[in-house]
N, C-alpha and C positions, 0 to 999 in steps of 0.2 A: 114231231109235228102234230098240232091238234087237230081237234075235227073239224073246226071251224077255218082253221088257214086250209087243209085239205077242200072245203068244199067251193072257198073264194077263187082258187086254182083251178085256171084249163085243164082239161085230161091233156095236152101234151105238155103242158109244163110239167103236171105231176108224176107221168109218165115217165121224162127226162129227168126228174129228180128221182126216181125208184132207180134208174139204170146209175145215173152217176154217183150219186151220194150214201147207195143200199146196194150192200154184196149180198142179201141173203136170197137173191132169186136168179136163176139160171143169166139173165140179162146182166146182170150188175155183174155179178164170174167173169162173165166174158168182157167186158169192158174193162174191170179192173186187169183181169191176165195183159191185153193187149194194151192198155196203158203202161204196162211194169214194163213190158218187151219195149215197147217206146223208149222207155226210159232208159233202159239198159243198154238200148243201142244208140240212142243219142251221146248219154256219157263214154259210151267208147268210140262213138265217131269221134267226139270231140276233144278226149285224149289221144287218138292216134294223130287225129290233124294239128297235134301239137309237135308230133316229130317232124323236122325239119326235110328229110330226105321222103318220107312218105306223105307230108305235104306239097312238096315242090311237084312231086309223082302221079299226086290222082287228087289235085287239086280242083277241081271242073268238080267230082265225086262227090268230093266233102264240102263245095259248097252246095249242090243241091239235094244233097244232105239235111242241110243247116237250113234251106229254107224248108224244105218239109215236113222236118221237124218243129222250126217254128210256126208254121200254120197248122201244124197237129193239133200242136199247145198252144197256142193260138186261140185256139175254135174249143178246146175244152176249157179255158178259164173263161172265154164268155159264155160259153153254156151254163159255166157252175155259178157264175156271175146271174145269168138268166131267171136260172130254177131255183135257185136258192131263197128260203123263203123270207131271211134275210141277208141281200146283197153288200150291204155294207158289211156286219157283223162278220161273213165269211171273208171278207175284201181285207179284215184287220182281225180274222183269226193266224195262226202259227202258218198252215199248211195254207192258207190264202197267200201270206205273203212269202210264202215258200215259192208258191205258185207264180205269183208275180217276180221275184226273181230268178227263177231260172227261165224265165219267158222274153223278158222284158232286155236283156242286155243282147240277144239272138234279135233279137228286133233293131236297136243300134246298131247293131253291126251290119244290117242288111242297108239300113237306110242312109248308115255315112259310112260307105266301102271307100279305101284309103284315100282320105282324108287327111291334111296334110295337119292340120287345125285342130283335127279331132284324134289324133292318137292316141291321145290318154284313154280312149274309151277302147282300145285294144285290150285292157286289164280287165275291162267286165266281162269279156270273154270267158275268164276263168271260172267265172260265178255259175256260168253255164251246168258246172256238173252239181250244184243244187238240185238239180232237178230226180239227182240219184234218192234225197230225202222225203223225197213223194212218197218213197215205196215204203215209209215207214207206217202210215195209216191206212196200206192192207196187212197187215199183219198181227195179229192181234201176241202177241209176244214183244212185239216194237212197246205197240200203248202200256203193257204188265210195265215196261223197260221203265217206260216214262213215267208211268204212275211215282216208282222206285225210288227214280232219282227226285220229285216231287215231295214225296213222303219225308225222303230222308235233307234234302236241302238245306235246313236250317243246322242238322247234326254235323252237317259238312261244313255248314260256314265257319259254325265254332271251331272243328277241327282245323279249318284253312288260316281263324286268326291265332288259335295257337301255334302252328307253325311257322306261321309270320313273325310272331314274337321267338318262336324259339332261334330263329333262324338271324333275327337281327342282334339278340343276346350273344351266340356264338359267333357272328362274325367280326362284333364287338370283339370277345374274348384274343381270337384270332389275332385280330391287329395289332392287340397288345402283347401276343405273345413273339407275334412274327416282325409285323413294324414295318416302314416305307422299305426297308432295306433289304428285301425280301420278297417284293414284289405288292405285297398289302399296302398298297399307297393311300387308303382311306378305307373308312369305316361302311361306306357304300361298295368300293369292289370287296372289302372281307365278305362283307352281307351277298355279296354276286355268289363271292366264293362258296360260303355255308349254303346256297340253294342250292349249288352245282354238285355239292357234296354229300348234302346231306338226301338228297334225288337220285344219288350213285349215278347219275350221267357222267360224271368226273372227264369235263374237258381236255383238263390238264395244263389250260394258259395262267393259271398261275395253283403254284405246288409249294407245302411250310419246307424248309430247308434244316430247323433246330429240331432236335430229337424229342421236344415236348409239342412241339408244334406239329411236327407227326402222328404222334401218338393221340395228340388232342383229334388229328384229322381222321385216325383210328378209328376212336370214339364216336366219332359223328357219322362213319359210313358205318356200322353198324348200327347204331342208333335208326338209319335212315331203311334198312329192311324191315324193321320193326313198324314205324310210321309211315311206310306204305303198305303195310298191310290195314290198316285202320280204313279208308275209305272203303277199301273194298268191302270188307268185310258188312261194314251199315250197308252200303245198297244192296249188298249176298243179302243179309237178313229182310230186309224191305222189297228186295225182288222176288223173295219165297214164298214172304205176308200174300204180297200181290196175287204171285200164282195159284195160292191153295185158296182165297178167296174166287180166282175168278175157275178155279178147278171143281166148286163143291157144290155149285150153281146147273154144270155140266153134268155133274153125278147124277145129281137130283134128279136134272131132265131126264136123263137117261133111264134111271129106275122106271119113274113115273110112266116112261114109256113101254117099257118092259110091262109092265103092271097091267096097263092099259089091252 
């Protein structure tokens, strides 16, 4: 923030902005810890009041539960809404609409309680444990995370249409070696097949039956430890970069303070 939007600012908006949007002062600590607790115990109200026998149980609980936590969240998306020094920008950043989703479907739910009309909106219930992904920007090991997979993104994409490609040539292969009569009724379930296999998930709803066709499936689950270790390996490397960049900054300070 500059000097100039700082001085256009009330001292309690800018105040409210040092506490919610700045960890580095005793006030911003404590607001993020008891945000994270928020969050923590939201998403486990809101997975236990998914069990059937301990909703039926302490149902009255979990719902005013559900409204206190949504006026929690509530009252801090308009605050960050408030102080922010730009409202829209935050309103259409990641953790904005982070923010707005796990908010905003706790709010439907409050305002059309069973509804005969409105059922479908029982599923954005589920959306509710979004709000677990808040906790990713106190963390500064989450942001290294992100940067990582940022970094390496593009390394990924190519590796994803190579495997796209490898995966439609072998299931191709597949079907010619296996055939309708076999279970490979087409060159789209071979292709199902080769993801399943070469991913070592290995279903098992359809399996080659000819001893070439085996061996080819061999092939491909071997093949498939090999090429999962490929992604990981780019974000290892680009989550290391990250690290010892955002590690050499900390030294410094640190010396410098020693020094001092």
């Amino acid at each position: 923030m500059s000097a100039t939007e700082n001085t256009r600012r009330s001292p309690l908006k800018q105040k409210c902005y040092t506490i919610i949007f700045e960890a580095d002062t005793p006030a911003g600590k404590g607001f993020d810890l008891l945000l994270i607790l928020a969050i923590l115990f939201s998403v486990t109200a809101t997975s236990l009041d998914s069990v059937a026998s301990l909703h039926e149980r302490y149902l009255q609980l979990f719902s005013g539960l559900e409204i206190f936590f949504t006026v929690v969240f509530g009252v801090e998306y308009l605050l960050r809404l408030w102080c922010a020094p730009r409202p829209l920008g935050y309103a259409k950043s990641f953790f904005g609409v982070i923010d707005l989703i796990g908010w905003l479907p706790s709010v439907m739910g409050l305002l059309f309680p069973g509804s005969e009309v409105l059922t479908t909106f029982r599923v954005i219930r589920v959306l509710r444990v979004f709000r677990v992904l808040k906790m990713g920007k106190y963390l500064k090991e989450a942001q290294v995370l992100a940067q990582a997979l940022r970094d390496s993104s593009r390394k990924i994409l190519v590796f994803l249409f190579a495997v796209l490609t490898l995966v439609v040539l072998l299931g191709s292969l597949m079907y010619l070696i296996e055939g309708p009569t076999h279970g490979f009724t087409s060159i789209p379930v071979s292709v199902y097949w080769a993801i399943v296999t070469l991913t070592t998930v290995g279903y098992g709803d359809i399996s080659p039956q000819t001893p070439l066709g085996q061996f080819f499936a061999s092939m491909i689950m071997i093949l498939g430890y090999a090429i999962l270790a490929v992604p990981t390996g780019i974000v290892s490397a680009a989550f290391v970069r990250g690290d010892s960049k955002a590690t050499i900054p900390e030294e410094r300070g640190n010396k410098t303070a020693n020094h001092s």
